[in-house]
C-alpha positions as MATLAB code, in Angstrom:
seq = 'XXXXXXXXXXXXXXXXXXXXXXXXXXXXXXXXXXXXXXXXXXXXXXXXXXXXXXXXXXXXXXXXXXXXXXXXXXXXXXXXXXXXXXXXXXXXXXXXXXXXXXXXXXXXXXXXX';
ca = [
       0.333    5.786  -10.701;
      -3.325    4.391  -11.269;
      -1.970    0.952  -12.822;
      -0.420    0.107   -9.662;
      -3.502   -1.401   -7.503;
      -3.808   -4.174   -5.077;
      -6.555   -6.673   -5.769;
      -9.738   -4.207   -4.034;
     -12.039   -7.218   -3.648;
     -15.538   -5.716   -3.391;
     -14.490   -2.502   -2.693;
     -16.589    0.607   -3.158;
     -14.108    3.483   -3.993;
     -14.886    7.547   -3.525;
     -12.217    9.546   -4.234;
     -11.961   13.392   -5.228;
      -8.557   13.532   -7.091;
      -9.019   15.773  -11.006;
      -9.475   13.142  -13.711;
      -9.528   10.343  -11.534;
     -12.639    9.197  -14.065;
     -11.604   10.568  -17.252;
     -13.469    8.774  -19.805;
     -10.643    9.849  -22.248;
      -8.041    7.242  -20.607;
      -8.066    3.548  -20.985;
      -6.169    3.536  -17.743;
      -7.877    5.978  -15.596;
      -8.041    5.430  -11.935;
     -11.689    4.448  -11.657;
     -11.446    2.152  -14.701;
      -8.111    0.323  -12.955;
     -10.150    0.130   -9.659;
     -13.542   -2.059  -11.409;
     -10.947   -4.252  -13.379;
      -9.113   -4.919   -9.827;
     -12.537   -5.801   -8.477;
     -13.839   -2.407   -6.865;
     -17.772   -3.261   -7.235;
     -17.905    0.744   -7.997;
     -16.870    4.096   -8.156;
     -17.576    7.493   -7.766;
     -15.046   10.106   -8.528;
     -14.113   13.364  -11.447;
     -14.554   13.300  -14.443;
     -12.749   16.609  -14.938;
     -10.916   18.972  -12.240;
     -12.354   18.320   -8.560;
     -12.034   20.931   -5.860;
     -11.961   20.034   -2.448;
     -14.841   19.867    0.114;
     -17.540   18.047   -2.163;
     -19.797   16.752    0.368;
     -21.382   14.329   -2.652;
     -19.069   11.470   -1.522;
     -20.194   11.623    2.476;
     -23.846   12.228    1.079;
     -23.844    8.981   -0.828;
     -22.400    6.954    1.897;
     -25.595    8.627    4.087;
     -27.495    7.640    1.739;
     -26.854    4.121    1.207;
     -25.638    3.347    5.459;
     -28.392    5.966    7.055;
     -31.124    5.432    4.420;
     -30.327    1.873    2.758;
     -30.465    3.414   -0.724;
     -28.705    0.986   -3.460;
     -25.589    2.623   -4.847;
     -27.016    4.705   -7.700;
     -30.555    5.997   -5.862;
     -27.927    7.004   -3.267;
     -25.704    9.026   -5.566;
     -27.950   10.394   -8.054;
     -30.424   11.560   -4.651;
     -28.243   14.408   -3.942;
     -26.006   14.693   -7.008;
     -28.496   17.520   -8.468;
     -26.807   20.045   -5.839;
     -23.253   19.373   -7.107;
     -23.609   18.513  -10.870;
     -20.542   21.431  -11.168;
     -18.142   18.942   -9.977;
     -18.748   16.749  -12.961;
     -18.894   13.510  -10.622;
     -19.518    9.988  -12.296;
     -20.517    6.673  -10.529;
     -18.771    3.623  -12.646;
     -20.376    0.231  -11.823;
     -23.680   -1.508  -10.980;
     -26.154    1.444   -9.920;
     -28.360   -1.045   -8.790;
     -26.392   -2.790   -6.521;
     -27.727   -2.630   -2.910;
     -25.490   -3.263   -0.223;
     -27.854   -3.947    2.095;
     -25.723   -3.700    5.023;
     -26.484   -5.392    7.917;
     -26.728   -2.317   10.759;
     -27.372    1.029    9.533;
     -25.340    4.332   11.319;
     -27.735    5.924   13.634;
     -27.598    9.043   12.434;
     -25.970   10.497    9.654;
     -22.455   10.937    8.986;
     -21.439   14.806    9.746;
     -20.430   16.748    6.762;
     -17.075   18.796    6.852;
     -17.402   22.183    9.082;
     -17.224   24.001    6.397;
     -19.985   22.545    4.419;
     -21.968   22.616    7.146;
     -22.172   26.685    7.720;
];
């Protein structure tokens, strides 16, 4: 049930369910998640198969390479525009974190092949 959300408070949300961004619903996952204070997300627009590496890409992106949210999405999103993915929120919103990982994060064996 997407209307049933705890208060996210600043939370950046990735998730790979089908329709979890369907523009065509008022109540859509993604658009509960940014009125219960997600500062974005990323997620389908249409069906979503498993395995999309776009969502540990992004997070490389902005924690490896200190990309703001939509340089970091949009840098890889070119390889996996069959997904239909959308990012919903500030695209120019930098995190800025304060350590960045030391090397990327690995992506799922059998994306990696």
């Amino acid at each position: 049930e997407s209307m049933i959300l705890p208060p996210l408070r600043n939370t950046l949300m990735l998730s790979s369910g089908c329709l979890s961004c369907s523009t065509n619903d008022k109540f859509s996952f993604c658009y509960n998640s940014i009125r219960m204070g997600a500062i974005a997300h990323i997620g389908a627009v249409s069906e979503s198969p498993s395995g999309n590496p776009i969502w540990i890409k992004t997070l490389n992106n902005m924690y490896y390479k200190d990309l703001p949210v939509g340089q970091a999405f949009v840098k890889d999103y070119a390889d996996y525009q069959q997904w239909i993915i959308t990012l919903t929120g500030d695209p120019t919103l930098d995190l800025n974190p304060p350590t960045l990982l030391d090397k990327p994060l690995p992506l799922p064996w059998s994306l990696s092949q």
